[in-house]
N, C-alpha and C positions, 0 to 999 in steps of 0.2 A: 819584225819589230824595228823601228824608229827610234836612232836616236839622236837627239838634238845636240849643237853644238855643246850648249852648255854640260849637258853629261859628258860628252866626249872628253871636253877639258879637264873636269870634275876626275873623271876617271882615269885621266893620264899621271894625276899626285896620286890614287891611291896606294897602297898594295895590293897584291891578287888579294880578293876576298873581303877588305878592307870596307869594301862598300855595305858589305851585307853587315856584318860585325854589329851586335844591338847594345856592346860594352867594350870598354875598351882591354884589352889583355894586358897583363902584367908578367913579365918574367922572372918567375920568382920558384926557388925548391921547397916543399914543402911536403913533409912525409907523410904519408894518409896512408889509411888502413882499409881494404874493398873484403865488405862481404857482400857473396851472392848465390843464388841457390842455382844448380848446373846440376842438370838429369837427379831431381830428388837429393842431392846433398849439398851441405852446405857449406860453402870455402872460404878460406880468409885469406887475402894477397897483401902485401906489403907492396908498397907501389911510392913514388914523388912526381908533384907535379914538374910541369915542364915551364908551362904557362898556368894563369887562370885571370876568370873573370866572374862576376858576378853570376851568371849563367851556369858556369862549372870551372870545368878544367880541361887541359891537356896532362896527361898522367901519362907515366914510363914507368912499365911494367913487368916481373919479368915472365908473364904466363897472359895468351890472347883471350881475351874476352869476346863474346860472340855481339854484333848488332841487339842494340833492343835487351841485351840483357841487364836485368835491374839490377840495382847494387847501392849499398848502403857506404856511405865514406866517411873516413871518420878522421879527421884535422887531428894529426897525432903528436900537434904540440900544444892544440886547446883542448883535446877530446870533443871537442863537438863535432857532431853526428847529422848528415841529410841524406836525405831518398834520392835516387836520381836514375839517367838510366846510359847505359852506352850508344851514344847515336849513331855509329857508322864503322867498320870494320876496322879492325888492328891495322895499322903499319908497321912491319916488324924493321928493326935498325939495329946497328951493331952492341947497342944498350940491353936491347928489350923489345917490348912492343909499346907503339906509340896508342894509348888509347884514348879517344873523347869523350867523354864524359859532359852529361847536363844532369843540371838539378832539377828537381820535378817541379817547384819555384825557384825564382831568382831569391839569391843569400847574400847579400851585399856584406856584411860582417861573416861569412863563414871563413875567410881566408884571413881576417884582422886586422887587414891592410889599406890603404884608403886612393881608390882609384882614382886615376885623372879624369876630369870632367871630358864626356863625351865629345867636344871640337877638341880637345887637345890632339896639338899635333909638334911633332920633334922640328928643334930648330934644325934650318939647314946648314949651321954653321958647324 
């Protein structure tokens, strides 16, 4: 793959991963409740996010959740409730584990909060 000055430039302001990102993240705590069904039963975790975006979350957790497993979230200071599923494997840290989280659609109001517009970027001052 080729790539042209102008990505090159592009890509030297962003952050790792920055580029892919299809919302912007928001750093913010927020106590959510995971259920999910694990070998025929069905579990309730207590969990806060880390980050989130309209897409999902980054959630800390204190029990790993496997890839792909579905789960129900529940915004446990609005009680509103979405489908979603875990994209990619725990990172465990000295908190918990780091889990990701998507929504099965994007929920622009599930978090209450009002994102920065997509170009937003932090002053360098």
């Amino acid at each position: 793959m080729t790539i042209t000055k102008e990505q090159s430039d592009r890509g030297a302001s962003l952050l790792p991963g920055e580029e892919r990102r299809r919302s912007q993240r928001v750093i913010i705590r927020v106590p959510v409740n995971l259920v999910a069904t694990i070998r025929d039963q069905k579990i309730s975790v207590s969990a806060h996010t880390v980050a989130v975006n309209i897409h999902g979350a980054m959630l800390l957790c204190p029990r790993p959740l496997d890839a792909e497993t579905q789960v129900e979230i529940q915004n446990e200071r609005t009680r509103q409730r979405a489908t979603g599923r875990v994209t990619r494997a725990p990172r465990e840290s000295s908190e918990g584990y780091l889990i990701p989280v998507e929504f099965s659609t994007p929920t622009p109001s599930f978090w209450q909060i009002t994102f920065p517009p997509a170009n937003w970027k932090p002053s360098d001052s």
